[in-house]
FIKEPA-546068 format. One record per residue (C-alpha): residue number from 1; z, x, y. Coordinates in nm, 2 decimals. Example, Ala and Ser with C-alpha at 12.3 -4.5 7.8 and 13.67 -1.06 7.14 Angstrom:
<nodes>
 num      z      x      y
   1   0.78   1.23  -0.45
   2   0.71   1.37  -0.11
</nodes>
This chain:
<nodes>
 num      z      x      y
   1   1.30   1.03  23.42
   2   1.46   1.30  23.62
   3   1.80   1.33  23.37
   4   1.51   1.45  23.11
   5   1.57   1.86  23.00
   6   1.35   2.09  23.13
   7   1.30   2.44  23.00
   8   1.34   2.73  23.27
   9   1.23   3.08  23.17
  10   1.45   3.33  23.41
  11   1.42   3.70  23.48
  12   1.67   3.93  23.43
  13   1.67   4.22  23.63
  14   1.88   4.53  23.49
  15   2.00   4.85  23.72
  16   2.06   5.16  23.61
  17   2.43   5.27  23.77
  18   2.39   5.62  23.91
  19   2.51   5.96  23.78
  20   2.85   5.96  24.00
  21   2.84   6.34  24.00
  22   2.61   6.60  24.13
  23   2.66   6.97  24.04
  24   2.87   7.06  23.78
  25   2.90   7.46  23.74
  26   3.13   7.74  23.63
  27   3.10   8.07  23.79
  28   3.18   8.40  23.67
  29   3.56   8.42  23.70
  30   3.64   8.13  23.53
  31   3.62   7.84  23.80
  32   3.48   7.50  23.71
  33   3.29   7.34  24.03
  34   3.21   6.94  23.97
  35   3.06   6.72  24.33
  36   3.20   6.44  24.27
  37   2.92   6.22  24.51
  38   3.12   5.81  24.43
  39   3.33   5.67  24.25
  40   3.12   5.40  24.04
  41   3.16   5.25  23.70
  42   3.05   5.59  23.50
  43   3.32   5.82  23.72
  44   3.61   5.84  23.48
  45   3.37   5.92  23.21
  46   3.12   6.17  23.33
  47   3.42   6.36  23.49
  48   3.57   6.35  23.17
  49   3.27   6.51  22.97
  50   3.19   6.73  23.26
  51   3.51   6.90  23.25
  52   3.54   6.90  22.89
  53   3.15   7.09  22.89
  54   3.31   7.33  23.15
  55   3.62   7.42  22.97
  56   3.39   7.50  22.69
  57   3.18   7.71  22.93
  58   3.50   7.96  23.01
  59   3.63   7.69  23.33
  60   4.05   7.78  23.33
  61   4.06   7.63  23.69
  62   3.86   7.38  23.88
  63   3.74   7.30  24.18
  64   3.68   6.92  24.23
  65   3.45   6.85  24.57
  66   3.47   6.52  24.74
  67   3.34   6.60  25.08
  68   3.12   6.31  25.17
  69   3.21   6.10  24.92
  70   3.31   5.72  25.11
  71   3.44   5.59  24.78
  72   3.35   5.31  24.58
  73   3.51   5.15  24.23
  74   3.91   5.13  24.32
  75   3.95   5.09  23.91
  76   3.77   5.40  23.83
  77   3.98   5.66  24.11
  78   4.26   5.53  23.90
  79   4.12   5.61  23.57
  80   4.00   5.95  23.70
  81   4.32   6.00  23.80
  82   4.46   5.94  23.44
  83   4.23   6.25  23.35
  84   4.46   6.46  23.54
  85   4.80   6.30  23.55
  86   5.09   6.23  23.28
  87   5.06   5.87  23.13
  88   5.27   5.61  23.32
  89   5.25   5.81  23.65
  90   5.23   5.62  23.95
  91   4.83   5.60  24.11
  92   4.86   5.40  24.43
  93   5.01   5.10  24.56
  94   4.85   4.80  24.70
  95   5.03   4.56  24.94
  96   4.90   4.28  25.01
  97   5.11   4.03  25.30
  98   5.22   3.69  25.18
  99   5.20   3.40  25.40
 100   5.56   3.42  25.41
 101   5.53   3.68  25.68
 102   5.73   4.03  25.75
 103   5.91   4.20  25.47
 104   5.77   3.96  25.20
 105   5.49   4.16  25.08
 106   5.36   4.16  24.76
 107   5.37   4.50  24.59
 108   5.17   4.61  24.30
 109   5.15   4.98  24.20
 110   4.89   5.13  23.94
 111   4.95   5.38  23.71
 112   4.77   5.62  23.51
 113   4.69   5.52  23.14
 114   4.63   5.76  22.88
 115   4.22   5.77  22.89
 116   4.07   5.73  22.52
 117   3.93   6.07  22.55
 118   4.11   6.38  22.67
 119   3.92   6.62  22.92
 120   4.14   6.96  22.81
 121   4.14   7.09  22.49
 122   4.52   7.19  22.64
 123   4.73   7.13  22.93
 124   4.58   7.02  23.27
 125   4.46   7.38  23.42
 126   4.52   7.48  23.81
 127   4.31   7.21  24.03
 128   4.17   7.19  24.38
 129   4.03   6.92  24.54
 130   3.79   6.97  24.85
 131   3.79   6.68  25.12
 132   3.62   6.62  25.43
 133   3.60   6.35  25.69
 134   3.34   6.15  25.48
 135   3.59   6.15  25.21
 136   3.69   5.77  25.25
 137   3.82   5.48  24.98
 138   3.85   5.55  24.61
 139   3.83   5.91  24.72
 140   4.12   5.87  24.90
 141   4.31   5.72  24.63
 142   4.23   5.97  24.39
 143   4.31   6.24  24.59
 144   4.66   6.09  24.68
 145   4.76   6.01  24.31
 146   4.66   6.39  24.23
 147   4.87   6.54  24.51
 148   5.16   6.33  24.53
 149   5.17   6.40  24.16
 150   5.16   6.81  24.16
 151   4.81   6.80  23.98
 152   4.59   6.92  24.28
 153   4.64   7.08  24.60
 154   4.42   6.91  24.90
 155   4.16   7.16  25.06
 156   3.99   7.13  25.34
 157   3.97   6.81  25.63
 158   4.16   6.54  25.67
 159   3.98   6.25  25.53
 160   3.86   5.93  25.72
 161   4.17   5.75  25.63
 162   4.09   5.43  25.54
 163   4.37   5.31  25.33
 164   4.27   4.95  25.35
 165   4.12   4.70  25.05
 166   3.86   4.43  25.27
 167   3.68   4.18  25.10
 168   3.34   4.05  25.22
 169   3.29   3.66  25.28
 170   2.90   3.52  25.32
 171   2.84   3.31  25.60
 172   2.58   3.06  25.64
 173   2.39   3.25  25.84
 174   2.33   3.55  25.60
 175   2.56   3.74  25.80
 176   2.92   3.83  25.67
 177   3.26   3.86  25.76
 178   3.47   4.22  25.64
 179   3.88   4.09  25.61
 180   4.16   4.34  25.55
 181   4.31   4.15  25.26
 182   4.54   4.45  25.16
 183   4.68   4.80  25.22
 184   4.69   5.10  24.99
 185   4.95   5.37  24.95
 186   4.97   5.69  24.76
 187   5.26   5.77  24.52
 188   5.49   5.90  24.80
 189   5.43   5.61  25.03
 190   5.17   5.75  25.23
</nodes>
C-alpha cells in the first residue's frame, strides 16, 4: 500500500557562521582599530565585545574599517548601529513602490534599539569610519545611520553605492533572476 508510513532518517548539516571581524587592536595613544570584514548574523555582537575588550585595553577613540566590506545582514547594520547611536534614532529607510505607481510609495524607516549589552562603560567616544569602493550594502547602511547621526565621520572613498534591496528568484533552469524590490536611504534622505 503506498499510503503506508515509512521512516526517513535525514542529515542535518550545521555551518559555523564566520567571525564578522578581523583585526581588532589598540595602539599606543589610545586608538581602538576593529576590520569590520561583513555584516553577518554575529556583527552586532562581536563588535559589541570587541569594543568593550578595547575600551578596557586604554581605546578612548576608534577607528572602525570597512574598506572591502560588500555588506551582508541588512538587520544586523541596524543593530550595529544601535551600538553607537541614541535609542529611537532613525537607521535607514526602505522604499519600496506600490503598484499604485508614482508618489505612493511605501515607506518604512528603522531605528536604533537599545542593544541588551552596552559597548562603553560611558558615553559613545570620538569614531571614524574608513570606507572604500568595496564598501557596498549593509556597510553602506551603517555608515549612513552613523554619519547622518553625528556618531562617526566618513574617511576615506566613496563607497560603491548600492542603495538598493534585490531579492533573488530560482528559475527552472538553476539559473536566477536579481529584482530591485526596494530602495534604501540614510537618515537625511540620502
Amino acid at each position: 500500500d503506498d499510503a503506508a508510513p515509512r521512516m526517513i532518517t535525514l542529515a542535518r548539516a550545521t555551518r559555523e557562521v564566520a567571525d564578522p571581524l578581523g583585526r581588532v587592536d589598540v595602539s599606543g595613544d589610545g586608538v581602538g582599530y576593529v576590520r569590520l570584514k561583513e555584516f553577518n548574523a554575529r556583527t552586532a555582537d562581536r563588535l559589541a565585545e570587541a569594543l568593550s575588550d578595547l575600551e578596557t585595553r586604554g581605546a578612548s577613540r576608534y577607528v572602525l574599517d570597512l574598506r572591502g566590506n560588500p555588506g551582508g545582514a541588512f538587520q544586523e547594520a541596524v543593530s550595529a548601529a544601535a551600538l553607537f547611536v541614541k535609542d529611537g534614532a532613525p537607521v535607514v529607510t526602505v522604499v519600496e513602490r506600490t503598484s499604485a505607481g508614482e508618489g505612493s510609495d511605501r515607506r518604512e524607516t528603522f531605528r536604533a534599539k537599545a542593544p541588551p549589552r552596552a559597548a562603553f562603560a560611558s558615553a559613545v567616544p570620538p569614531v571614524e569610519l574608513w570606507m572604500d569602493r568595496g564598501s557596498a550594502s549593509a556597510s553602506e547602511i551603517f555608515a549612513g545611520a552613523m554619519r547622518d547621526n553625528c556618531a562617526a565621520v566618513v574617511a576615506g572613498e566613496t563607497s560603491y553605492g548600492k542603495g538598493k534591496i534585490q531579492a533573488v528568484f530560482g528559475l527552472g533552469d538553476d539559473s536566477g533572476l536579481v529584482v530591485t524590490v526596494a530602495l534604501y536611504l540614510t537618515p537625511r534622505g540620502t
